[in-house]
MOPAC internal coordinates of N, CA, C and O (Angstrom, degrees):
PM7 1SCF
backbone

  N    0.0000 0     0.00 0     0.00 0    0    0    0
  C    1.4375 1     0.00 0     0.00 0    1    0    0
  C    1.5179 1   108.79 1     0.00 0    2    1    0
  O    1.2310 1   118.80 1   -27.02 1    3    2    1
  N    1.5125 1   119.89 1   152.98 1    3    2    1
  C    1.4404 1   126.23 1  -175.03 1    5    3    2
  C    1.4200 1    97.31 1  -149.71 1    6    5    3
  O    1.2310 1   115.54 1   -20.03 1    7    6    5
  N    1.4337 1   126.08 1   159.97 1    7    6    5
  C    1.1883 1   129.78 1   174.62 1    9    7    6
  C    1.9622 1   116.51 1  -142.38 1   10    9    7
  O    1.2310 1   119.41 1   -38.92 1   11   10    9
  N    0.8311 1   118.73 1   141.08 1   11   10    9
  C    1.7342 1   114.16 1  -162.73 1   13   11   10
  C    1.8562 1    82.19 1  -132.42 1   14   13   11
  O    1.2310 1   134.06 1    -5.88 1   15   14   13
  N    1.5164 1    90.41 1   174.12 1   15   14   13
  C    1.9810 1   107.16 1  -144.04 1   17   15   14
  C    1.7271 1    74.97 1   -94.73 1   18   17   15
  O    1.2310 1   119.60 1   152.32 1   19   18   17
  N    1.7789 1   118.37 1   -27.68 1   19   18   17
  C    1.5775 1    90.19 1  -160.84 1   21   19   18
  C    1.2743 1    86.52 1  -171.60 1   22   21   19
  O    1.2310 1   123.10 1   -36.38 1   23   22   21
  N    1.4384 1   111.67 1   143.62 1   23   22   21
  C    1.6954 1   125.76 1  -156.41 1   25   23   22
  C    1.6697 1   119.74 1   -57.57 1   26   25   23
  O    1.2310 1   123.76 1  -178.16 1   27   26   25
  N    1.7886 1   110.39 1     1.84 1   27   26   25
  C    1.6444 1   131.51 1   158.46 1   29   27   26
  C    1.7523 1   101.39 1   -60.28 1   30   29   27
  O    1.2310 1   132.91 1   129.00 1   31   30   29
  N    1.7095 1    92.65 1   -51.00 1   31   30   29
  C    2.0704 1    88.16 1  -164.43 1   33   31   30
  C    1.8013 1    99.37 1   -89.18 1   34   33   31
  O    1.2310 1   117.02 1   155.69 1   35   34   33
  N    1.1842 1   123.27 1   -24.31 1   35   34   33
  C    1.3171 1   106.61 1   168.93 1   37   35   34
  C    1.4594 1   115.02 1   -57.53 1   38   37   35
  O    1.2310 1   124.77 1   119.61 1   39   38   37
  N    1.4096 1   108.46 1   -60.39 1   39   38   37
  C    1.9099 1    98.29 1  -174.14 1   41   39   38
  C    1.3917 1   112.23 1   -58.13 1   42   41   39
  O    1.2310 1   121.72 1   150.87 1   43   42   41
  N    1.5487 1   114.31 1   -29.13 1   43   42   41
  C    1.8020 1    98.88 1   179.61 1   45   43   42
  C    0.9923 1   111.30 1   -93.42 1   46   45   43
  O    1.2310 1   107.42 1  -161.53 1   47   46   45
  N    1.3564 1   141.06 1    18.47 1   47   46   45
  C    1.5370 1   148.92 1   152.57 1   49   47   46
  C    1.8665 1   102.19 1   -82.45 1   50   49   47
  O    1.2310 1   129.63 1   122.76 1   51   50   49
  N    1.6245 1    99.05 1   -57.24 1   51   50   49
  C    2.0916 1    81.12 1   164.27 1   53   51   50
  C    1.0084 1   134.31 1   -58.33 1   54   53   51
  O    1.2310 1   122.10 1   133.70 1   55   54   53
  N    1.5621 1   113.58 1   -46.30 1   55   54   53
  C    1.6381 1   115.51 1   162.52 1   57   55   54
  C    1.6360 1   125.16 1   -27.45 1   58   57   55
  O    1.2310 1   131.01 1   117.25 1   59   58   57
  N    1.3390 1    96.36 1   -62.75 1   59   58   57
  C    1.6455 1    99.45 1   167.41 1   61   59   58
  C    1.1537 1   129.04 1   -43.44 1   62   61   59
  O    1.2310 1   123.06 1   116.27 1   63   62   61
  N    1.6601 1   111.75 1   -63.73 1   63   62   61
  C    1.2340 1    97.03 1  -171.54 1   65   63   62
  C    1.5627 1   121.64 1   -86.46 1   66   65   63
  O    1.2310 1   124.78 1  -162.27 1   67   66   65
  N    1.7029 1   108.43 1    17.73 1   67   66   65
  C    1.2647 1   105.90 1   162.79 1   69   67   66
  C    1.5706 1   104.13 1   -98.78 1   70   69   67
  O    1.2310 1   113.30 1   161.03 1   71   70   69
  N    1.4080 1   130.26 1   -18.97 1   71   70   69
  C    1.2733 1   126.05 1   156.86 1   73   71   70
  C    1.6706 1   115.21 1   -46.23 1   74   73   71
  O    1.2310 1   119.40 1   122.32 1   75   74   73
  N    1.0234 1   118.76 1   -57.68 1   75   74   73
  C    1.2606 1   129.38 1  -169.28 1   77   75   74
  C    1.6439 1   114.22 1   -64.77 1   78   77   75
  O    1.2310 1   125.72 1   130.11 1   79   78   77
  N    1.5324 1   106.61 1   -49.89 1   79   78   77
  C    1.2563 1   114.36 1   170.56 1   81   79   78
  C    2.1960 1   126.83 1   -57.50 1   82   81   79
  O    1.2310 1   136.42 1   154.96 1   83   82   81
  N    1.0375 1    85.81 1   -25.04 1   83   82   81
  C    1.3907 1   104.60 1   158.25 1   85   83   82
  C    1.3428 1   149.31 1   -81.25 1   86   85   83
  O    1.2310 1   133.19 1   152.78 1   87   86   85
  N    1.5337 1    92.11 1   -27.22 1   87   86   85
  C    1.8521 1   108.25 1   141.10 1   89   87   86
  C    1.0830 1   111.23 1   -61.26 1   90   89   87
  O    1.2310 1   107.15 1   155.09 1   91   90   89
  N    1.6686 1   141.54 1   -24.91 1   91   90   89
  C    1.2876 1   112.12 1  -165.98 1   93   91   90
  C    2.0021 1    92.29 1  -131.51 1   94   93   91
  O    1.2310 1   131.94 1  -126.61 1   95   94   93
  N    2.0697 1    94.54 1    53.39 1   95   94   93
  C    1.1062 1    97.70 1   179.60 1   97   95   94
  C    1.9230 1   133.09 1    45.78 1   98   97   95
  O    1.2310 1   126.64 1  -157.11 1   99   98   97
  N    1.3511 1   104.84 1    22.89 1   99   98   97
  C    1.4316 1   100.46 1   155.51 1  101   99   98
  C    0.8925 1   133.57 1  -125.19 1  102  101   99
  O    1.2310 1   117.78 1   -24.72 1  103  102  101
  N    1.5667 1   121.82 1   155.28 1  103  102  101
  C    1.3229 1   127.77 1  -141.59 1  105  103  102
  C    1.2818 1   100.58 1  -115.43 1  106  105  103
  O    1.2310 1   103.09 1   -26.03 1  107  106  105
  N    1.5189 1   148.66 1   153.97 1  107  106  105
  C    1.4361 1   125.91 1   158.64 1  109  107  106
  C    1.5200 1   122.77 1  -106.46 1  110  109  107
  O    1.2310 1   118.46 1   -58.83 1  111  110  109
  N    1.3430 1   120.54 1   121.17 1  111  110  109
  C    1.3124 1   123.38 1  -164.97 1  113  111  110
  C    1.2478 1   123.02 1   -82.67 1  114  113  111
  O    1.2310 1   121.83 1  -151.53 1  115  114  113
  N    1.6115 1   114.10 1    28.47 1  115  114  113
  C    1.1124 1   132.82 1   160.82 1  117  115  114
  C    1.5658 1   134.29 1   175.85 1  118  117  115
  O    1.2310 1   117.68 1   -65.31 1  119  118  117
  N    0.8458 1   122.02 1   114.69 1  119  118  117
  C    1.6868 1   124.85 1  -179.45 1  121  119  118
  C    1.0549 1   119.62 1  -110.35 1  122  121  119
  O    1.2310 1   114.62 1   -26.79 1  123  122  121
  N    1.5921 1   127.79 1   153.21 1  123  122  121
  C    0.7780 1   167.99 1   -99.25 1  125  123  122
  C    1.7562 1   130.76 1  -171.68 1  126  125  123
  O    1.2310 1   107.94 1   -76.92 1  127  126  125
  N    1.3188 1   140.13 1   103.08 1  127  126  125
  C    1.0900 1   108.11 1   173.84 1  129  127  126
  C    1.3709 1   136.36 1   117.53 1  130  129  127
  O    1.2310 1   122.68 1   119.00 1  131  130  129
  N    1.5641 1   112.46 1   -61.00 1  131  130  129
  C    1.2383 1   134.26 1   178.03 1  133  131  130
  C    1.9968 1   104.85 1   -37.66 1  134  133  131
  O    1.2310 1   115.85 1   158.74 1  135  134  133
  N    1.0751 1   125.49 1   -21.26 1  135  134  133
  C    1.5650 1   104.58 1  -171.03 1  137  135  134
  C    1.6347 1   102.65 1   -67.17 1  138  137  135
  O    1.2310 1   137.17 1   130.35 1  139  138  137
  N    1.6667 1    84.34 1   -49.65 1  139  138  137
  C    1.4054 1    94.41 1  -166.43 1  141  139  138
  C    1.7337 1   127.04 1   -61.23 1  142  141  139
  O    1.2310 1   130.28 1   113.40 1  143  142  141
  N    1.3032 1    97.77 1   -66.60 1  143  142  141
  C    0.9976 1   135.32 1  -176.37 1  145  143  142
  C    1.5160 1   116.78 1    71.96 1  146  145  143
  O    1.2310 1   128.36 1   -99.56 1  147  146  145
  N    1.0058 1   101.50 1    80.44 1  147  146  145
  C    1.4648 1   118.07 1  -165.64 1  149  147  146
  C    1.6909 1    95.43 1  -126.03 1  150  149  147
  O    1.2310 1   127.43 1   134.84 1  151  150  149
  N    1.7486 1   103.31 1   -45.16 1  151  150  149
  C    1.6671 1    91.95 1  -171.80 1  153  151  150
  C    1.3972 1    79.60 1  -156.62 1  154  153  151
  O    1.2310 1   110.13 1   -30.27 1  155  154  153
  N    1.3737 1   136.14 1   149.73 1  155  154  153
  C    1.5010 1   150.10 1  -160.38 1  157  155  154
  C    1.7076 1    94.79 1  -154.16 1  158  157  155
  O    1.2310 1   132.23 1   -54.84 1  159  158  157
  N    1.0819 1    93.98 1   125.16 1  159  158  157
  C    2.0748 1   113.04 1  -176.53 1  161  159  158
  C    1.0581 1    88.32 1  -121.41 1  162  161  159
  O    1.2310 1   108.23 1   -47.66 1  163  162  161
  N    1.5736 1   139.60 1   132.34 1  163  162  161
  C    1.2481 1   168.10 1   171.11 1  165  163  162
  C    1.5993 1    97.08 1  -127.79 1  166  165  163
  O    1.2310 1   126.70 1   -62.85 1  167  166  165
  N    1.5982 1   104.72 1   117.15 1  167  166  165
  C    1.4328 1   102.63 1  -172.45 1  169  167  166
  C    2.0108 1    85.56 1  -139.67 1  170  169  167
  O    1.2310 1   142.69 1   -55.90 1  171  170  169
  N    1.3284 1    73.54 1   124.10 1  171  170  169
  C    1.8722 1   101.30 1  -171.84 1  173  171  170
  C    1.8597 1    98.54 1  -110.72 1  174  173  171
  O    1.2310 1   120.97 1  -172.38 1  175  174  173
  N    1.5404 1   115.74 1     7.62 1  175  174  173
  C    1.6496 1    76.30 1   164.22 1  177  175  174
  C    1.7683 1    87.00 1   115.48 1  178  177  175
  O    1.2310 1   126.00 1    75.26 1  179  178  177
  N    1.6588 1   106.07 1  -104.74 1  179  178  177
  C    1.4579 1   107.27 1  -170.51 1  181  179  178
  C    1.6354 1   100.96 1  -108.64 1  182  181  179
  O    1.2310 1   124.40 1  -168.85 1  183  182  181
  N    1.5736 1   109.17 1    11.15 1  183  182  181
  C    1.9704 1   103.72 1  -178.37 1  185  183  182
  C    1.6656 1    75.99 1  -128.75 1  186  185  183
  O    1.2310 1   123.40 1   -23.52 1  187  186  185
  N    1.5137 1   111.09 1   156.48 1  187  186  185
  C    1.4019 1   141.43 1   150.71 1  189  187  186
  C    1.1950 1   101.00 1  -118.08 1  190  189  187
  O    1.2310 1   124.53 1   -51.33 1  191  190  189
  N    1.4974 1   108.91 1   128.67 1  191  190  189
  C    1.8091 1   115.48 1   169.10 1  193  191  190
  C    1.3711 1    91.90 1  -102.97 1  194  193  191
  O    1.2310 1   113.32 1   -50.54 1  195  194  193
  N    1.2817 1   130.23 1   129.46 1  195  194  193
  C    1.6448 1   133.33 1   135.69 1  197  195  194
  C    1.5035 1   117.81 1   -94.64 1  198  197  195
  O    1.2310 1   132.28 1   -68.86 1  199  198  197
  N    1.4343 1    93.89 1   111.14 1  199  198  197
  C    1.9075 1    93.41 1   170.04 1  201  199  198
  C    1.7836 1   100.00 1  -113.89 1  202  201  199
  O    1.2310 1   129.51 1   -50.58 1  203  202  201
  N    1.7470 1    99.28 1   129.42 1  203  202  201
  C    1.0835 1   116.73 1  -173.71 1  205  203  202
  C    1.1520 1   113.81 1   -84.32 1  206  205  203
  O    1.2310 1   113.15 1    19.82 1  207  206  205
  N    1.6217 1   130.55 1  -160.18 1  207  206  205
  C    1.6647 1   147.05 1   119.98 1  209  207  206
  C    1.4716 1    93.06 1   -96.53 1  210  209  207
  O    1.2310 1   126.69 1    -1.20 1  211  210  209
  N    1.2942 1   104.74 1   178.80 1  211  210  209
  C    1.3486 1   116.61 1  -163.57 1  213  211  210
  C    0.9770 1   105.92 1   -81.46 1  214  213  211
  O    1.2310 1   110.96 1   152.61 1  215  214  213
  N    1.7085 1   134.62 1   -27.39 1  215  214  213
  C    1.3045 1   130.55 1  -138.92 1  217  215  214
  C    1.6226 1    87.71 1  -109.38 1  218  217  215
  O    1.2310 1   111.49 1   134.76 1  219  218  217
  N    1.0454 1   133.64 1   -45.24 1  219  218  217
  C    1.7188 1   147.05 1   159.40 1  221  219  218
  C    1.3102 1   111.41 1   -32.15 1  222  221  219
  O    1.2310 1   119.56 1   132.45 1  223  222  221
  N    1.5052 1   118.45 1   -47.55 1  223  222  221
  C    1.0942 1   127.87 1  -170.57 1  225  223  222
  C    1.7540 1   115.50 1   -67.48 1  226  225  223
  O    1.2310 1   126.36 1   125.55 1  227  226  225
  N    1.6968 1   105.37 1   -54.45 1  227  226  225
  C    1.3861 1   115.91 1   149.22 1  229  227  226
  C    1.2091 1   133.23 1   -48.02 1  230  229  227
  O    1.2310 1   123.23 1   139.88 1  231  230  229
  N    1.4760 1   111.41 1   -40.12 1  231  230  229
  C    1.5543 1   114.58 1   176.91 1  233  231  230
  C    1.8934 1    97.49 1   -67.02 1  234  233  231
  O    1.2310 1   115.41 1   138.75 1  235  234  233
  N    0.8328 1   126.32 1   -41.25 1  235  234  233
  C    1.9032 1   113.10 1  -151.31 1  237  235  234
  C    1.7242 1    79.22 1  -106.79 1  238  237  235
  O    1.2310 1   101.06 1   144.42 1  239  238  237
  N    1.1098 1   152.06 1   -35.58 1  239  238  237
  C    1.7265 1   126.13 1  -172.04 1  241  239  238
  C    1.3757 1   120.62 1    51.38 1  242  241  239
  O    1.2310 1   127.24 1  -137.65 1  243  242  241
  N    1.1821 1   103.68 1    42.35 1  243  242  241
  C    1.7945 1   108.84 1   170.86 1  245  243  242
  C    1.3050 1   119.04 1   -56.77 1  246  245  243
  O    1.2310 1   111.67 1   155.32 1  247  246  245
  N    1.4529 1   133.30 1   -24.68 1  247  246  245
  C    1.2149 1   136.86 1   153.78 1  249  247  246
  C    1.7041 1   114.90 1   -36.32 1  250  249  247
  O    1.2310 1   126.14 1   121.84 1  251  250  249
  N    1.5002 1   105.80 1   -58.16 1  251  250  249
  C    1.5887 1   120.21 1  -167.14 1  253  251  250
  C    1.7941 1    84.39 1   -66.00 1  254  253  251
  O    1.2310 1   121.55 1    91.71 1  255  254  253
  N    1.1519 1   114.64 1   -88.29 1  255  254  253
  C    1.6576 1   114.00 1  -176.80 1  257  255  254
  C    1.7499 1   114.30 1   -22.73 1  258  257  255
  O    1.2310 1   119.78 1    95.38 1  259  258  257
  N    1.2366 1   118.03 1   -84.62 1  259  258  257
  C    1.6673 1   116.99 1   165.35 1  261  259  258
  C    1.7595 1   113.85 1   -33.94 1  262  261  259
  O    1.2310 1   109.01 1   161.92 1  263  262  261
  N    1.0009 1   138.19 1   -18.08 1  263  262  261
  C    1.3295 1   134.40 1   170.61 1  265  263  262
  C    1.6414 1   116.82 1   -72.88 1  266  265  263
  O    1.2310 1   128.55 1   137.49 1  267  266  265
  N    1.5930 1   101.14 1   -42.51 1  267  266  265
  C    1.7397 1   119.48 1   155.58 1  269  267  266
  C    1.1195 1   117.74 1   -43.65 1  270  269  267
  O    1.2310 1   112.56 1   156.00 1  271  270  269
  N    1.3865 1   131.65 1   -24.00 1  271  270  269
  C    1.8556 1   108.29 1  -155.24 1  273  271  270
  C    1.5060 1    86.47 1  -102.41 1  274  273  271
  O    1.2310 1   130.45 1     6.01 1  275  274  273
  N    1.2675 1    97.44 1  -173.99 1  275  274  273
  C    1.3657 1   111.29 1  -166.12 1  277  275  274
  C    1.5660 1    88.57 1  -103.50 1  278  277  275
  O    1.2310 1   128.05 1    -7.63 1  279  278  277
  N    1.7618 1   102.11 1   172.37 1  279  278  277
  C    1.6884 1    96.27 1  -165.37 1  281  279  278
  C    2.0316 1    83.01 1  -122.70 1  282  281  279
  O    1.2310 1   137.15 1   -27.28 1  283  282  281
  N    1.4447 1    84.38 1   152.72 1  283  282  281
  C    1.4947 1    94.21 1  -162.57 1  285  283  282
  C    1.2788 1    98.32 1  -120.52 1  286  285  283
  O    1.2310 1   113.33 1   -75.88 1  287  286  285
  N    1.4833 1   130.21 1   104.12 1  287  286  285
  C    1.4712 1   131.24 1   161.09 1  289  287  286
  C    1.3119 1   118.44 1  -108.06 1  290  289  287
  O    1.2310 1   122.52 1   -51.70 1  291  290  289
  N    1.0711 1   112.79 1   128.30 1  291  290  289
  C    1.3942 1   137.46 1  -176.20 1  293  291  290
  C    1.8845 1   114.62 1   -65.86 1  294  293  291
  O    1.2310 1   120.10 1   180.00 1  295  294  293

C-alpha cells in the first residue's frame, strides 16, 4: 500500500509501479480507480497494489484488516 497528498501523486505513484512492473514483464489484470484517483487497485494476479490519498487510506485501514488474516506459508 502507498498513499499520495492528492489524486496528481496517487496516479503517478500507479503509473510507476505499473511502469516498473512491466520491466519485469507484468501486466495487471485489472485496474481500478484511475478516474478518480482517490484509491487505484492494481491487481497482478498474486500482488494487489492499493495506492491511496491520505484521507482514503485512513478512512479504510487495510493495515488493521490485513493484520487479521491468517498468514499462509506454503
Amino acid at each position: 500500500m502507498a498513499a499520495g497528498r492528492n489524486d496528481r501523486q496517487v496516479r503517478a505513484i500507479a503509473e510507476e509501479v505499473e511502469r516498473l512492473a512491466g520491466l519485469a514483464g507484468r501486466k495487471p489484470l485489472r485496474e481500478e480507480g484511475w478516474s478518480s484517483g482517490e484509491w487505484v487497485a492494481l491487481d497482478y494476479g498474486d500482488v494487489i497494489v492499493h495506492v491511496f490519498n491520505e484521507e482514503y487510506r485512513e478512512y479504510y485501514d487495510l493495515e488493521h484488516l490485513w493484520a487479521a488474516a491468517e498468514v499462509y506459508r506454503p
